[in-house]
Every structure is written in structure tokens, then in C-alpha cells.
N, C-alpha and C positions, 0 to 999 in steps of 0.2 A: 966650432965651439960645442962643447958637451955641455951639458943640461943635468945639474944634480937633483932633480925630481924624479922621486921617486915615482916609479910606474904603480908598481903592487898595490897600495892603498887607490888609485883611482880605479882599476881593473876590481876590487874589492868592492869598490863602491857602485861602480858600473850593475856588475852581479848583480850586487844587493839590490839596487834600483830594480833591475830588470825584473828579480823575484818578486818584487815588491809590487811590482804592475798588475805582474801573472797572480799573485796572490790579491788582489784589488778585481783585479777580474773576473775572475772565479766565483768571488763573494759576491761581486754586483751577478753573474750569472744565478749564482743560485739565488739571492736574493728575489731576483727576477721569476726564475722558476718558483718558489715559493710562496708568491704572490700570485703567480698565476692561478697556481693550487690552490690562491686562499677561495682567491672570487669562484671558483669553480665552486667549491665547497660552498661558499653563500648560496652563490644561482640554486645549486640543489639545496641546502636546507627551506628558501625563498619557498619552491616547488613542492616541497612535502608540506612546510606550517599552511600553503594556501591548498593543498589539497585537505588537510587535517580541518580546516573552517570551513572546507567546504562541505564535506561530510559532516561535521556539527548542524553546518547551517540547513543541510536535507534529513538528518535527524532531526531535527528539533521542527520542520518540516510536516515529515510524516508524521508526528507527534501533535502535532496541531490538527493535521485531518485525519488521523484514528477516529476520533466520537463523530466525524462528519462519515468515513469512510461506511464505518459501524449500520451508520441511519440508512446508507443507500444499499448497503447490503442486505437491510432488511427488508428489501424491496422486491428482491429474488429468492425466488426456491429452486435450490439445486436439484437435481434427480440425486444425487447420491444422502441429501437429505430434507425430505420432505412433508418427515414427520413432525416437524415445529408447525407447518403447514397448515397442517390438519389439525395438530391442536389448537389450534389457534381460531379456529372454524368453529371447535367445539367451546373453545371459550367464549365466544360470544355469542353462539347461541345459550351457552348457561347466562351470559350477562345479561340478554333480553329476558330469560326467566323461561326458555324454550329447553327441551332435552332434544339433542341434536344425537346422531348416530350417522359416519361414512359408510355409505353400501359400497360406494368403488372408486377405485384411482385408476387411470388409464393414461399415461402417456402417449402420446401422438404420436405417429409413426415416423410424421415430418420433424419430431422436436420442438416444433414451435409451440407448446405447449401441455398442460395439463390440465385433462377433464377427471372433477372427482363430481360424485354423486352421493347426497347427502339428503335424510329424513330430518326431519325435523316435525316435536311436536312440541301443544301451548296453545294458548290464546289469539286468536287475530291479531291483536294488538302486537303482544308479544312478536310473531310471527313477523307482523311488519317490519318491526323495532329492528329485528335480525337481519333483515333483508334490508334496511338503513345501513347498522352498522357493517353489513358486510360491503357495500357498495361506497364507504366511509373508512373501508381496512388501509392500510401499509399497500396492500398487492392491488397489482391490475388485475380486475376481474373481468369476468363477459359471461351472465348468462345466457346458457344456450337454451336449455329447457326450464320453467319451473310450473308445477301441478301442487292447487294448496286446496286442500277439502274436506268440508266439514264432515266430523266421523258418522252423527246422526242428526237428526235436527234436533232434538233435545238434548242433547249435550251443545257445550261450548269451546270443547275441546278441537281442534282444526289441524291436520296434519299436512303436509306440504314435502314436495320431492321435490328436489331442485340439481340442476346439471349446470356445474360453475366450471369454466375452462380458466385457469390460471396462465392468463399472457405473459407474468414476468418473471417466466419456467426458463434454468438454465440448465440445456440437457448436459 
């Protein structure tokens, strides 16, 4: 017995099925791959927004201890600037009401420090007030020598050498 079905349209359809798989799976592979791509691309955006806040959050950091950083720095004298140092020496001897003048600044040979030698004239009083505020400064001090004596006995004028070693010296 012969069979009047036709073959061509199921062999058509067969095809087409067939493309139609290859093309379904193709789409789901790239689909797939493009997904993968996506979360890749999250993870790394994830990684920079958390490095970006984290950077905010040590800016904003150092930004809080700048005026604390400020205050301990002013604690030390560098050798390459030393001259706030010294002014500073001379301002308060003008603040007790003393004329103050530096004979010498000597650096230690160890670094561990700076010795300056400073006049200072004024009142006893005055003189005292000086040697308050200076043991009352910002810096660590440590006198090593001080010589305070009156110019004659009839004046009241008193003059005073003093050898101050600056301990919080950054060579």
C-alpha cells in the first residue's frame, strides 16, 4: 500500500523545528553569557562605590584630626624650622615684660635635641613670670644651666642667662 502523504512539508517542518531549537539556544547561551557579564559588571561597580566611601569616609577623617594634628605638631621643632622656636621664646619673654635676646642655638650631635642660650633682662618678678611661662610652653623643655643677677645693687634691673635644651627637637 502507498501512502499519499506528502513527505516535503514534514521534512520542512522537521528543518524548521530544528532551526528553531539552534536558534532558542543560541539565545538562551547568549542570554546566559550576558548575564554573566551583567553580575561581573555589578561585583566591580560594588568594589569601586565601596572603595569611593571609603575614601570619603578617611577624608572626611583626616579632616576631623587636621586642628588635632595641627596642636601636636606644635609640639615639635623641626631643625629645618626652628625659627617659630625661638620666636616664641622671645614672645614671652616680651609677655612677662622682660627684653629677651638668643646668644646661640646648638643642635646636638646625637639629634636628640636642641640647646639655645638666651639673655634675658627686667624685673625679678618679670624674670620669674618668664621662667613660669616658659616651663608652662607648647614644648618640652629642660633647663640645663640658668645664671640670674642683679646688674648693681641699686638698680632693680636683674639679668639672667639661661641654657634651655629643646627635648621635642625633630632632627
Amino acid at each position: 500500500m502507498q501512502s499519499n502523504f506528502p513527505k516535503t512539508p514534514i521534512v520542512i517542518s522537521i528543518i524548521f523545528l530544528l532551526c528553531s531549537v539552534a536558534a532558542l539556544f543560541f539565545s538562551y547561551r547568549a542570554i546566559q553569557n550576558n548575564d554573566r557579564k551583567t553580575q561581573e559588571a555589578t561585583i566591580e561597580w560594588q568594589r569601586e562605590a565601596t572603595k569611593r566611601d571609603e575614601i570619603r569616609q578617611l577624608d572626611n577623617s583626616v579632616k576631623l584630626i587636621q586642628e588635632e594634628k595641627i596642636e601636636l605638631e606644635s609640639h615639635f621643632a623641626k631643625s629645618s624650622n626652628i625659627v617659630p622656636f625661638l620666636d616664641t621664646l622671645e614672645k614671652l619673654a616680651m609677655s612677662a615684660g622682660d627684653v629677651a635676646e638668643v646668644v646661640s642655638v646648638n643642635i646636638l650631635e646625637d639629634g636628640s635635641g636642641l640647646v639655645v642660650g638666651i639673655t634675658v633682662s627686667g624685673s625679678f618678678a618679670n624674670i620669674y613670670k618668664f621662667i613660669t611661662l616658659l616651663e608652662n610652653s607648647q614644648y618640652a623643655l629642660e633647663f640645663i644651666t640658668s645664671d640670674i643677677r642683679k646688674e648693681n645693687a641699686a638698680a632693680s634691673k636683674w639679668d639672667a642667662l639661661f641654657s634651655i635644651k629643646l627635648l621635642s627637637f625633630v632632627k
